[in-house]
N, C-alpha and C positions, 0 to 999 in steps of 0.2 A: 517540130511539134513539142519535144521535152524540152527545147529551150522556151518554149512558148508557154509552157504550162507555169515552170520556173517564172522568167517573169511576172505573169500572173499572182502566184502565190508571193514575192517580191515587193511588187507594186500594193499590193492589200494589205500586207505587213508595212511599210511604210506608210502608208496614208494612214492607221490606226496608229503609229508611231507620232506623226507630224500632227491630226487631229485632239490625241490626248498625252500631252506629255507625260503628264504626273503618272500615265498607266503606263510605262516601260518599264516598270520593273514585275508588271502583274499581266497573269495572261489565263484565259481560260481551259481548264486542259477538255473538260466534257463538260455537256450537259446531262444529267444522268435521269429526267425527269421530273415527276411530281413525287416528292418525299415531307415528312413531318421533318425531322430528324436524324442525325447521326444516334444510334444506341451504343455504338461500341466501333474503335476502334483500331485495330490489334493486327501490330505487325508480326512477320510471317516469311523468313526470310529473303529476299527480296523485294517483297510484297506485302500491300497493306488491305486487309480485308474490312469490308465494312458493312454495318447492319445497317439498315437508312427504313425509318418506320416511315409506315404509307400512311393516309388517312381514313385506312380502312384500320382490321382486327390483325393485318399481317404485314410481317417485315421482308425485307429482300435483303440477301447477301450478294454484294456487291468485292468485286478484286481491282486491284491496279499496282501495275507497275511505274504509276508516274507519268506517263504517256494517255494521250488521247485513242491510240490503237490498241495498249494494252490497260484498259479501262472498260472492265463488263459486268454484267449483270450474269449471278449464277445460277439462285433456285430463290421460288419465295419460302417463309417461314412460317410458321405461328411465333415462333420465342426462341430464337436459337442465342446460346451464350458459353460459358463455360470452355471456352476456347483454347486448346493446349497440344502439345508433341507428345509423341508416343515413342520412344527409344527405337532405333533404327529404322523409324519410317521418316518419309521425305512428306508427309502428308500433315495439314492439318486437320484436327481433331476437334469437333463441338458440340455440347449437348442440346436437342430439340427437342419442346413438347409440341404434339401437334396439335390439331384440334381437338381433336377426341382426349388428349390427355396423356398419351404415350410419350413417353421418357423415350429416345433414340439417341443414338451412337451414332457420327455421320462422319463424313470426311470429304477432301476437298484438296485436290492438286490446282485448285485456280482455275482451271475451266470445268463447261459445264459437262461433258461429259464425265468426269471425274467427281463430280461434287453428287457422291453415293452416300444409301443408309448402310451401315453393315448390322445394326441390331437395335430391336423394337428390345427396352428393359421391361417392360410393362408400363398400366397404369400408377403415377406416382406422378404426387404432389408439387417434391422438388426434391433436387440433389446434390450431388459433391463430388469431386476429379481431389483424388488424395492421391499420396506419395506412390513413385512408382516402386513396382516390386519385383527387381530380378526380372527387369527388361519390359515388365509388364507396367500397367496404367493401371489403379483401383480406380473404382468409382461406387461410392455408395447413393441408393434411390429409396428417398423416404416413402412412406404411406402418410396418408390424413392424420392415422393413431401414431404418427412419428414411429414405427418399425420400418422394417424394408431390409435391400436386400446386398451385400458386398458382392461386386464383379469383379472380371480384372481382364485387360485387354493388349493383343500384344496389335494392334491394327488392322487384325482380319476378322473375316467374319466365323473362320472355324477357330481362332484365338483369342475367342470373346466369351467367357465363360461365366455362371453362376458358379458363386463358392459358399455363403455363408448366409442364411437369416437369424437375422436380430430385431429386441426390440426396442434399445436406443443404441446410440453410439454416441461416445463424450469427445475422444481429441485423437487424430493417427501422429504418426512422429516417427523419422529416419533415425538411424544411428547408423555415424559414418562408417561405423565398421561392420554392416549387415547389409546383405542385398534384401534385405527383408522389410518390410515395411512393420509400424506396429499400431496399436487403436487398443482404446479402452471401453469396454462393450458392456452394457447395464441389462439385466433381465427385467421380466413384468415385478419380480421380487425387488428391485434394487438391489442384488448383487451384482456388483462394480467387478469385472475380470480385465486382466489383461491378457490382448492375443498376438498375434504375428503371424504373417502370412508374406510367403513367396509366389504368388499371383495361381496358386492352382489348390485344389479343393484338398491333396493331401496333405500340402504344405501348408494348409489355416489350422493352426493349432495355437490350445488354451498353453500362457503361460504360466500365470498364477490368479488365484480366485483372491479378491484381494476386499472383498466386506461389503456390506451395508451402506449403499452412497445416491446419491443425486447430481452431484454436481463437481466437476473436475475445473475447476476457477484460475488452477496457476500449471503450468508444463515448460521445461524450458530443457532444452537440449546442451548438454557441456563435455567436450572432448570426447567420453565412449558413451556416457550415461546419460539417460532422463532423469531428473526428477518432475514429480507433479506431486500435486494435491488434491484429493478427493472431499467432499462435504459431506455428512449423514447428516438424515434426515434431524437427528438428534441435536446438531448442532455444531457438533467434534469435526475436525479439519483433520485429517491425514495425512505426513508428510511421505512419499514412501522417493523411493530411488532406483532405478532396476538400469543393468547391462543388456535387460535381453530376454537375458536365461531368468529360470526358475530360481536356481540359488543365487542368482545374483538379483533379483527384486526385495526386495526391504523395506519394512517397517522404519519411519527413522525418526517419528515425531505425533504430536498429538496435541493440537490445542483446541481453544473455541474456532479463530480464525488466522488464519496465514495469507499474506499477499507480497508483494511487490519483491518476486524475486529477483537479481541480481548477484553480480561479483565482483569480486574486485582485481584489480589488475595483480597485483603481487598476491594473489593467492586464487587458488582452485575451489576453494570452499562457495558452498552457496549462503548467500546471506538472506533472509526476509523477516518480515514484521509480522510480529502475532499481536492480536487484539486479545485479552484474557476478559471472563467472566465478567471482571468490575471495569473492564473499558480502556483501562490502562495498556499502553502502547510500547512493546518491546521489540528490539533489533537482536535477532538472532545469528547463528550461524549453523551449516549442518557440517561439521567434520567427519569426513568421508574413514578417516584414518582410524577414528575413535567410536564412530556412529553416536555422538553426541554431539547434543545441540545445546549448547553455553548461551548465557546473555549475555550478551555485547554490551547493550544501552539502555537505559530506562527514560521513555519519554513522557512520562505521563499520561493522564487521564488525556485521549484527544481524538477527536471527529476522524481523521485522513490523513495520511502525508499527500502534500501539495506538491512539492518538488522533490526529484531529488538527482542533483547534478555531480557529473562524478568529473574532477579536475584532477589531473595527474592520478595521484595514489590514492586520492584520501573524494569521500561522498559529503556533500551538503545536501541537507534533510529540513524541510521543511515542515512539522509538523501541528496540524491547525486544530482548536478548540474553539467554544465558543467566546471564550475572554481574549483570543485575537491567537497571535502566528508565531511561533516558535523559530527559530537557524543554530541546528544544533551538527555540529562534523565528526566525520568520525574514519580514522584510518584502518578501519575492520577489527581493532582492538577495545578490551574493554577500558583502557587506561587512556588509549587514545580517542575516546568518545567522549564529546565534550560540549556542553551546552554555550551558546554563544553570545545571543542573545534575542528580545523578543521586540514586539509590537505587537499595534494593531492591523497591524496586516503587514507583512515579510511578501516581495516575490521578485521575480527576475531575477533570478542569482545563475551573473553570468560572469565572463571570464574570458579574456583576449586567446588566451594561447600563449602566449609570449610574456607575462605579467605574473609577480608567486601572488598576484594580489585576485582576489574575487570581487566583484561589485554586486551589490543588490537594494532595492529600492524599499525601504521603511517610512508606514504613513501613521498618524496617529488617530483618535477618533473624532477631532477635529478640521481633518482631510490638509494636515499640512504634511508636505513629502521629503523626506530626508534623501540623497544617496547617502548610502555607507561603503565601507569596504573591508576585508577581510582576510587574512593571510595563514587562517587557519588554525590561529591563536585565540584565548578568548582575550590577553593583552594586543595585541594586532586587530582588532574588532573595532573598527573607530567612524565614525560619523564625518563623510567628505564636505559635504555643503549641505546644509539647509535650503528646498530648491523651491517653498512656497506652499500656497493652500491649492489642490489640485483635484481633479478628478480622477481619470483611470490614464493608466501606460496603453496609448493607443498602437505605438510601435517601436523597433527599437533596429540597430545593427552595427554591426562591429566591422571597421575598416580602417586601414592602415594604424592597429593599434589603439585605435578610439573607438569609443563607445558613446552612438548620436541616437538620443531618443526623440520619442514626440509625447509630451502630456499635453493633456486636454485642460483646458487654461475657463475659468467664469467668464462667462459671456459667450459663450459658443465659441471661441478662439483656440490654438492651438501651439503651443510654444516648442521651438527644436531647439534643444541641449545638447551639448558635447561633453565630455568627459576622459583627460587622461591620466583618472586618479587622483589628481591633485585637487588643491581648493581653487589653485590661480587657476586651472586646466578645467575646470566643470564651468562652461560658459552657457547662458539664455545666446542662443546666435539670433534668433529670427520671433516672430510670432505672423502666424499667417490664418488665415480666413479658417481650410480647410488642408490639412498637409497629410501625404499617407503613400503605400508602395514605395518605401524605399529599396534600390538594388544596386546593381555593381556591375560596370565594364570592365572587361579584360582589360590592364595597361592604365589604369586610373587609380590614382590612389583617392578620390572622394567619395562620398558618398553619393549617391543620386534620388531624387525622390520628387513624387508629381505635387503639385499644388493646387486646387480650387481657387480662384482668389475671389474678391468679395464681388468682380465688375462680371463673374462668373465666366473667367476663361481658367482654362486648363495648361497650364504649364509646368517646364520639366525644368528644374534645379537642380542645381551642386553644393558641396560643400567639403572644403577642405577642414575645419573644423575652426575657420576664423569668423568674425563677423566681415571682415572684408574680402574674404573668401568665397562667402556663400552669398552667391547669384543664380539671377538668371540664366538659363540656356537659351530656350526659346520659348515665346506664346503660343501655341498650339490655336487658340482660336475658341469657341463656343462649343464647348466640348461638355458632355454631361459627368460619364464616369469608366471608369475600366471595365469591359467588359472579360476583358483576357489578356492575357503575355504570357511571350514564348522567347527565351531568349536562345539564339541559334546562328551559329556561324559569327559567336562576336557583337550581334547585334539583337539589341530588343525588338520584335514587333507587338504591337497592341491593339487592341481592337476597342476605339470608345465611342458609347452611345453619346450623341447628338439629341441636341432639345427636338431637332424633325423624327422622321421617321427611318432616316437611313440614317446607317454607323458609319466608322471611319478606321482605314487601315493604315495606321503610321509605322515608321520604323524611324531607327536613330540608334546610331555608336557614340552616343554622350556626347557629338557637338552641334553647334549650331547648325552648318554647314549640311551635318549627316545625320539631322533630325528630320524627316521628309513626309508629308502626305503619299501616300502610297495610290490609294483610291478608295472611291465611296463608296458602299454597298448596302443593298437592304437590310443585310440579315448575316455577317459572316461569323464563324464558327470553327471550332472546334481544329486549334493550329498540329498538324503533326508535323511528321518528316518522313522520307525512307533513309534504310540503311545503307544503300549505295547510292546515294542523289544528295546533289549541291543544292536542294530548293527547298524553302519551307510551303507544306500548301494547306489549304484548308477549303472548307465546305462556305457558300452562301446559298441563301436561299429568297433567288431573286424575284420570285413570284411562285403562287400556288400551282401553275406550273412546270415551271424551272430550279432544278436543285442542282447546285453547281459545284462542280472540281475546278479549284484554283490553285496556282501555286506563282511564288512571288521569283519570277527569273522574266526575261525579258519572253516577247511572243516570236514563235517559230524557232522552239529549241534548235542547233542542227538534227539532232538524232531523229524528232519528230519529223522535219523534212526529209531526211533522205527515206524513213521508215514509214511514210503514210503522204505528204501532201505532195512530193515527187511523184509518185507509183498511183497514190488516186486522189481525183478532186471530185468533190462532190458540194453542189451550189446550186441554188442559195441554200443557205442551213441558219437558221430554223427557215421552214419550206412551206407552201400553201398550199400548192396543187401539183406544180411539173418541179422536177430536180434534173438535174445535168449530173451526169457520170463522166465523167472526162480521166482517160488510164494515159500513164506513160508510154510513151510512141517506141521504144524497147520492148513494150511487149504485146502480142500478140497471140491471134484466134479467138478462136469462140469460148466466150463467156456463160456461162447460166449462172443467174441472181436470184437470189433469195430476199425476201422482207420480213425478218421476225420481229417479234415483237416483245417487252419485257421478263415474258414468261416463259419466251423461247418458242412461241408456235408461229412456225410459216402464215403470213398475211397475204403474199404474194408473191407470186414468180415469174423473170423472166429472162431474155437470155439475147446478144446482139455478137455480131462477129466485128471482132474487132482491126483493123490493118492502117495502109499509108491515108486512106484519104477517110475512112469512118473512125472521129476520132474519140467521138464524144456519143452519147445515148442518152435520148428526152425519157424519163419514167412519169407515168404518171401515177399520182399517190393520191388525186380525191378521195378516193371513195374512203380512204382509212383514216379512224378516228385521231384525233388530236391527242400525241404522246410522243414519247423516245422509242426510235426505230434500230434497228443493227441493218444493216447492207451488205450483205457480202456478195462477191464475186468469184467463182469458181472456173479456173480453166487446168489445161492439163499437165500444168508445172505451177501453177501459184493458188493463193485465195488473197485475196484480199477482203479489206472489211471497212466501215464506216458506220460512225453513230448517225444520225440526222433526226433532227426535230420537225416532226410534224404542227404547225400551228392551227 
């Protein structure tokens, strides 16, 4: 009989092989139901757990190990999210508001007896999973009036405490040298304090009361220190710096406004931009050593910095007004800050790695586009080619040394340029319909990148950075547009909408040969992976009643054979009325079965003795409504289990 059964499952996997070619690489692991949607999907060590919104007001959390067997359904939801570890638990952790409104604290070992509340926070709005503290988990729960309440959790329900009410909170922040976590806490007065807290009610203590504020806009963590910035209402930015401690928080600065903090590699200093009174735009620095803050740079009267890219030692600063765009660099010194030059609009300033040289694209207001180049000189500052009258930089990417753009060309057209620095080296290669998504294969020195063409097929192209270089791969075929990519194991998979109403799963290692149709789907979505699995899978949704687990490996893993269609068959599936239980001829006695249903409540019970000549069991399942069923089978050494679909 278990060679019988074998064959069986055999015989079915090959006719679904010889039937549809192009599906050997794609196989169904479940059918999980009627779902809207994936909300989230957040791996978990081994395991990937998933929200799948229904088309009602609640969600279901869903587990899987990649397997058809270990693929269930846990608890339903109102809104569960916020998804995270707790230091020394093997559990994961998520925030739920129920219906009524309740903020809870849940957790979830992957099954369903495990997937417990440990604490109702109260009524509250919405909330936040902040840094851990000396083992513990904060979490702050706002109110409507934005107050509420700091907890802290170590994964139980007696180490899940209230510590702290407030009535805003601006930013929390680690410092690697503290088990302590820290947050900036504002009263109904706007006194802005700073506190710290080791996850328990005597350890949350004020460290300094630090003024009159609203808003904390810049924070950034560097080797022991914070610094941040605070706003009053007045308009004064505040620069302060703290260790921790009391005597170590400080006053270090005072303007209208401060932003875009940064460093530089050869130096420990923080640097950022104050906007003053009259508008005018300075580059500062805070020296730690001296507690003064020097001017760096003077940029004038200007709107924003647009870019600012930091190559080797030295930053390019793009700073924009309204009479156009500024590229001024600067090596964190004031002698070394140096204006470079302008346009009507300066951007892309980018840079190989391998090159002392910078490129960046200069237009003027007659929409003709320069490359330039730069070596951080304002004699090195020099104009590469003259490339046309253009519209905008639709895309760009840097590979084996070159630098291949796409401008958007009059006439709804689209032109791909190369560039390596040189005048001979900046070539027009191609102009094509519609060109965009360019990417990269391992072990390829081209670029890669899809096309539109104008007879409206979808094709994937190369380019070494010649005109006789850059070709075709393959036509894809009547294809609309990208809906997704994932690249994985070496190869891109994508997922493009069709002028119908099904999409389409390609894959391709950038040749022709191992560019493939995969297979058609209604509705497929949302590509992940696990952590220990050779498959990429993803969700389709093949009809309002079928929401499906796929993954792209051939059908009838081994593991899934020896772990589920060896031990038990269960057919036809999806089912109408009678199903076939059929157990391996290895094992034996009496069975009692169970039929739950999504929410986990017994629908029906039964139970048959199992030996040499009864080998199989007719159930019958009229009378139960049309959905996804779990099957289990209980005897006095095993359980076994199955999903099956009711039609």
């Amino acid at each position: 009989m278990k060679h019988a059964i074998c064959c069986i499952a055999l015989v079915i996997a090959s006719l679904f092989i010889c039937l549809n070619p192009v599906h050997a690489q794609v196989t169904q692991v479940e059918n999980l139901g009627s779902f809207d949607q994936p909300d989230t999907v957040f791996s978990f060590g081994t395991k990937n757990y998933y929200v799948l919104g229904t088309t009602g007001t609640t969600e279901q959390l869903w587990v899987s190990d990649g397997t058809a067997f270990g693929t269930s359904f846990l608890a339903t939801f109102e809104n569960p999210g916020k998804f995270h570890s707790i230091p020394g638990s093997s559990d994961l952790f998520f925030i739920e508001y129920s219906a009524s409104g309740q903020m809870q604290l849940w957790k979830t070992n992957g099954t369903v007896a495990g997937t417990t509340m440990i604490i109702s926070f109260g009524t509250y709005t919405k909330s936040a999973v902040w840094p851990e503290a000396n083992g513990k988990m904060t979490y702050i729960s706002y109110g409507s009036s934005g107050s509420g309440k700091l907890w802290a959790s170590d994964g139980t329900v007696a180490g899940t405490i209230f510590i702290l009410n407030f009535d805003f909170v601006l930013k929390p922040f680690k410092l690697p040298t503290s088990n302590e976590m820290f947050f900036l806490q504002g009263n109904s007065s706007d006194i802005v304090s700073l506190w710290k807290s080791d996850g328990t009610v005597a350890g949350t203590t004020l460290v300094e009361t630090l003024g009159t504020s609203t808003i904390c806009n810049n924070l950034v963590v560097r080797d022991t220190v914070c610094y941040f910035s605070i706003k009053a209402a007045t308009g004064s930015t505040f620069l302060y710096v703290s260790d921790g401690t009391n005597a170590g928080t400080n006053l270090e600065g005072i303007s209208p406004e401060i932003s875009n903090f940064h460093f530089y590699q050869a130096s420990n200093d923080l640097y950022f931009f104050e906007r003053t009174a009259q508008g005018i735009v300075n580059l500062r620095k805070l020296e730690l050593a001296t507690g003064t803050t020097p001017l760096i740079g003077n940029f004038g009267s200007q709107l924003f910095i647009e870019q600012m890219v930091e190559v080797g030692n030295i930053y390019y600063y793009t700073p924009t007004s309204p009479s156009g765009t500024s590229l001024y660099v600067s090596d964190g010194t004031a002698a070394g800050t140096v204006f470079l030059t302008n346009g009507y609009t300066l951007y892309n300033v980018v840079n190989t790695g391998s090159s002392t040289d910078t490129w960046f694209f200069k237009k003027d207001n007659t929409g003709v586009m320069e490359l330039w180049k730069t070596n951080g000189l304002p004699s090195g500052t020099s104009i590469v080619k003259q490339l046309g009258s253009y519209g905008n930089l639709i895309t760009s990417t840097i590979t084996d040394n070159k630098f291949y753009f796409i401008l958007a060309a009059p006439g709804n057209s689209y032109h791909l340029w190369v560039t390596n620095g040189t005048v001979n080296g900046t070539t027009n290669l191609h102009t094509y319909n519609s060109s965009y998504y360019f990417h990269h294969f391992t072990g390829f020195p081209e670029a890669f990148f899809y096309e539109l063409s104008a007879s409206g097929n979808l094709e994937l192209w190369k380019s070494n950075g010649s005109i006789a270089g850059t070709t075709l791969i393959k036509n894809l075929g009547t294809l609309d547009n990208i809906d997704e990519m994932f690249f994985y194991n070496n190869k891109y998979y994508i997922i493009f909408s069709t002028t119908g109403t099904n999409e389409e799963l390609w894959t391709s290692d950038g040749t022709n040969t191992g560019t493939a149709l995969l297979q058609s789907f209604l509705e497929p979505s949302y590509m992940h992976a696990f952590p220990t699995l050779n498959e990429l899978y993803f969700f389709n949704a093949a009809n309002p009643q079928n929401f499906e687990l796929w993954k792209t490996a051939a059908p009838l893993n081994v593991s899934e054979i020896q772990g589920d269609v060896n031990q038990l068959l269960v057919y036809p599936n999806p089912v109408n009325d009678n199903v076939t239980i059929q157990i391996d001829n290895n094992f034996s006695g009496v069975y009692s079965g169970i039929v739950t249903n999504t929410l986990g409540q017994t629908v029906q019970n039964f139970s048959f003795q199992k030996n040499e000549v009864v080998g199989s069991f007719q159930l019958d399942i009229a009378n139960l409504a049309p959905g996804v069923y779990n099957l289990t089978l209980t005897s006095i050494d095993r359980t076994l289990s199955r999903k099956i679909l009711k039609k």
